[in-house]
C-alpha positions in Angstrom: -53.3 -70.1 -20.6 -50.3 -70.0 -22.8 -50.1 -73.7 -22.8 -53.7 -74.5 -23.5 -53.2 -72.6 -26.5 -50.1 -74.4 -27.6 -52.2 -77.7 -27.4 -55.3 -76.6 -29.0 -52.5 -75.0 -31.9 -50.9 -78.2 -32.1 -54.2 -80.4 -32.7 -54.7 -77.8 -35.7 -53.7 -79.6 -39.2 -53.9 -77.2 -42.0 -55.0 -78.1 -45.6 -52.0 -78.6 -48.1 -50.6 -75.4 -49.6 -50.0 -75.1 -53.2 -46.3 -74.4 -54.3 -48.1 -73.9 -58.2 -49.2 -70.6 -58.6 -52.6 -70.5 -59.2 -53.7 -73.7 -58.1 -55.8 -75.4 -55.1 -55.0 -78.3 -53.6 -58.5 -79.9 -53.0 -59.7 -78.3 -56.6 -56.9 -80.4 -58.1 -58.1 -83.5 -56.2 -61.6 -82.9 -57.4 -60.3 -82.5 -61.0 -58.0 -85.5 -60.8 -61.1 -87.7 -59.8 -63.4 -86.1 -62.9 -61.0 -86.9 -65.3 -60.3 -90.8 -64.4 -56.6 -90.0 -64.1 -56.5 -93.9 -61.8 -58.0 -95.1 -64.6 -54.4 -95.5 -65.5 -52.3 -94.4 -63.1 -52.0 -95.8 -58.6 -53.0 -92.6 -56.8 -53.4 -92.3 -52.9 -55.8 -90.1 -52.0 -58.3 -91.2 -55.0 -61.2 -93.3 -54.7 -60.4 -96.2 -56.8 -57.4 -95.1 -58.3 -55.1 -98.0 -58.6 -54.3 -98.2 -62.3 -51.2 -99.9 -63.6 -50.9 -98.7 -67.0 -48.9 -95.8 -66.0 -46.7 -94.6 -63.1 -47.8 -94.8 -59.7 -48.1 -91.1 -58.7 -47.3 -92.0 -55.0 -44.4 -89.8 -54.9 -44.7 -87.7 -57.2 -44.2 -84.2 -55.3 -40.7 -85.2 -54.3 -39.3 -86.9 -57.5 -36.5 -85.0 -59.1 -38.0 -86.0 -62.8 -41.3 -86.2 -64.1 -41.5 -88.5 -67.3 -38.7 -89.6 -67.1 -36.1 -87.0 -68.3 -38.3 -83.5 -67.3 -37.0 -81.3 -64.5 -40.0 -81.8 -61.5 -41.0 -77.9 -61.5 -44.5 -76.5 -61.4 -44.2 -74.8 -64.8 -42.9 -78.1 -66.3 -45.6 -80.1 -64.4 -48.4 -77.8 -65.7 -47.5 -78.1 -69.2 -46.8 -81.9 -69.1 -50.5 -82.5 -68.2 -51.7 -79.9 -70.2 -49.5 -81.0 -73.9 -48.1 -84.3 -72.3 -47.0 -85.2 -76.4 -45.5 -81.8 -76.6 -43.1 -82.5 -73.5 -42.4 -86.1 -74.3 -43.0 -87.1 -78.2 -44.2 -90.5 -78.1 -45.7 -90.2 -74.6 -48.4 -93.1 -73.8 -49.9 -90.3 -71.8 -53.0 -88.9 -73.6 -53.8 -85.1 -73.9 -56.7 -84.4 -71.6 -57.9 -81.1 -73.4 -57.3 -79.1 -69.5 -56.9 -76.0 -69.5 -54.1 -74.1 -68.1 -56.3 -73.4 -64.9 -56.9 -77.1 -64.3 -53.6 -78.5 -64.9 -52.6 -75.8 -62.3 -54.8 -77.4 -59.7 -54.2 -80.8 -60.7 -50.4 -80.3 -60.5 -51.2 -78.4 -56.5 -52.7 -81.9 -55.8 -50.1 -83.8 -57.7 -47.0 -82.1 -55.6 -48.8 -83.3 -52.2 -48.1 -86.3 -52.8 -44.8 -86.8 -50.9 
């Protein structure tokens, strides 16, 4: 008994978790899609999202730096997308007019990508 429930467990795959307060994994994915983010930027995961004017965002969970220069925290993340000129003057990344809620889900989605 004990090990058919080890094997049913182990063919379970739970959905992401968030590490940014507030935010959903597949809202951000949702919200990353509406707003055309591969327009510019090579994201797995999005449908058509193979953009070259910015980054690729293929790693993005893991790197140390976002931007170049910006500590890779949930706080800093959220605020980047939210006031990206704010963070970086000079930035080619254009303000998006999200709101704090959506940049929270955007950067949940954003940090699964490992």
């Amino acid at each position: 008994m004990m090990l058919a429930c080890a094997a049913l467990l182990a063919g379970c795959k739970d959905a992401p978790r968030s590490i940014v307060p507030g935010g959903e994994v597949q809202q951000g994915l949702r919200l990353v899609t509406q707003y055309q983010c591969g327009a510019c930027h090579a994201i797995p995961g999005v449908q058509g999202a193979a953009g070259g004017d910015g980054p690729a965002l293929d790693h993005i969970g893991r790197l140390s730096y976002i931007a170049g220069g910006i500590p890779n925290q949930p706080a800093n993340m959220v605020r980047w997308l939210r006031v990206p000129h704010a963070v970086k003057p000079g930035t080619e990344m254009p303000p998006m007019g999200l709101t704090d809620q959506e940049a929270r889900h955007m950067a949940a989605f954003l940090y699964t990508l490992r």
